[in-house]
C-alpha positions in Angstrom: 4.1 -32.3 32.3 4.9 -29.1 31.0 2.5 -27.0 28.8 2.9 -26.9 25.0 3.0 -23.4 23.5 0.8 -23.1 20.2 3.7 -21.0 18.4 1.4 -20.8 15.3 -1.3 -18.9 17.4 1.6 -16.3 19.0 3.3 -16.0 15.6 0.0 -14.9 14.1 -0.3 -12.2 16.8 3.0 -10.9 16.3 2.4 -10.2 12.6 -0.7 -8.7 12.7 0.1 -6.3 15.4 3.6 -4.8 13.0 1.5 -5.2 10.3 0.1 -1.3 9.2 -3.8 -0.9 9.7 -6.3 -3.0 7.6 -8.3 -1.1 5.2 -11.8 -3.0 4.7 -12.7 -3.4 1.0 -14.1 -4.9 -1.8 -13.4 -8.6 -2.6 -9.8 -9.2 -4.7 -10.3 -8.1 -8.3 -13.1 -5.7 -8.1 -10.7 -2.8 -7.9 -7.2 -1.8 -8.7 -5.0 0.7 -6.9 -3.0 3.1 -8.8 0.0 5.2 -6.7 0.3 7.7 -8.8 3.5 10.8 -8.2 5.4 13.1 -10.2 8.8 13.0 -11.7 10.6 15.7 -13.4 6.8 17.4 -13.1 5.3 14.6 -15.2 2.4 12.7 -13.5 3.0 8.7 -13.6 1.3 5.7 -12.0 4.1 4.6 -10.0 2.6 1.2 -9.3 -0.8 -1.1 -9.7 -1.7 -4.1 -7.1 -4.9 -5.4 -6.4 -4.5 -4.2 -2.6 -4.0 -1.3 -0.9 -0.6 -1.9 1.4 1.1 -4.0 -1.9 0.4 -0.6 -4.2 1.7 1.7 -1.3 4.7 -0.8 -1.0 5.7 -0.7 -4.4 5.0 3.0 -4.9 7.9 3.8 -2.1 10.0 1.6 -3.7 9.5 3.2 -6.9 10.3 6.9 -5.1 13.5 5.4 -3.3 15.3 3.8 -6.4 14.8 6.9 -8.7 16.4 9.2 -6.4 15.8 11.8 -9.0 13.0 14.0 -7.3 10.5 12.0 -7.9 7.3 12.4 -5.3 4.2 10.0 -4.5 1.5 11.6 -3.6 -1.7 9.6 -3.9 -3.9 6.4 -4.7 -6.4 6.2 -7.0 -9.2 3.4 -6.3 -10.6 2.4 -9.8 -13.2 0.2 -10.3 -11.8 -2.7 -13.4 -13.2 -2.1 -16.8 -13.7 2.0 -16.0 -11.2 4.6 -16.7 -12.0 7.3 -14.1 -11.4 6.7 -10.2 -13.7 5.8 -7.7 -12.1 7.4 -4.8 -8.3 9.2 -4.1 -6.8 8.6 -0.7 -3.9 11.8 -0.3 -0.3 10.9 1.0 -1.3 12.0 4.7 -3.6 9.5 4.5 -1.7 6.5 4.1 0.9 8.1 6.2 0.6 5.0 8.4 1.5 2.7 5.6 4.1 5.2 4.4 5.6 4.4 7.9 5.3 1.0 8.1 6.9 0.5 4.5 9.7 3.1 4.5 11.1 0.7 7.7 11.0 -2.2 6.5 
């Protein structure tokens, strides 16, 4: 009798390994990203999501449908209820997300 395949398990394997690289973090709605550019040399938050990958996602989208020289170039990390943020991470580090998101 021939062997059954568990498709769920292979599918599972498949996404996570084209899926960019994990960033370990706070449980969902502790923080907020902001992806934060410039367009027509006017700082804007470009997008907010409670993840990391989701506000990268959004923030390329937001670049590619302006077409207007408009430039992301960082994510702030705010903690909710405060108005300063926590930590920045610079374009060339999400460069793998960049990536990832730009081909998709």
């Amino acid at each position: 009798m021939p062997r059954k395949l568990n498709l769920f398990k292979r599918a599972t394997c498949f996404n996570i390994m084209n899926a960019p690289p994990p960033i370990i973090d706070a449980p969902l709605g502790q923080y907020i990203y902001m992806g934060m550019g410039i367009v027509n040399g006017h700082r804007v938050c470009m997008s907010v999501a409670y993840k990391l990958d989701y506000c990268v996602k959004k923030a390329i989208q937001f670049e590619n449908a302006l077409n207007i020289g408009s430039v992301f170039d960082k994510v702030n990390k705010v903690k909710v209820g405060r108005l300063e943020a926590e930590t920045s991470f610079t374009r060339a580090e999400l460069q793998e997300y960049i990536k990832y998101f730009s081909n998709t």
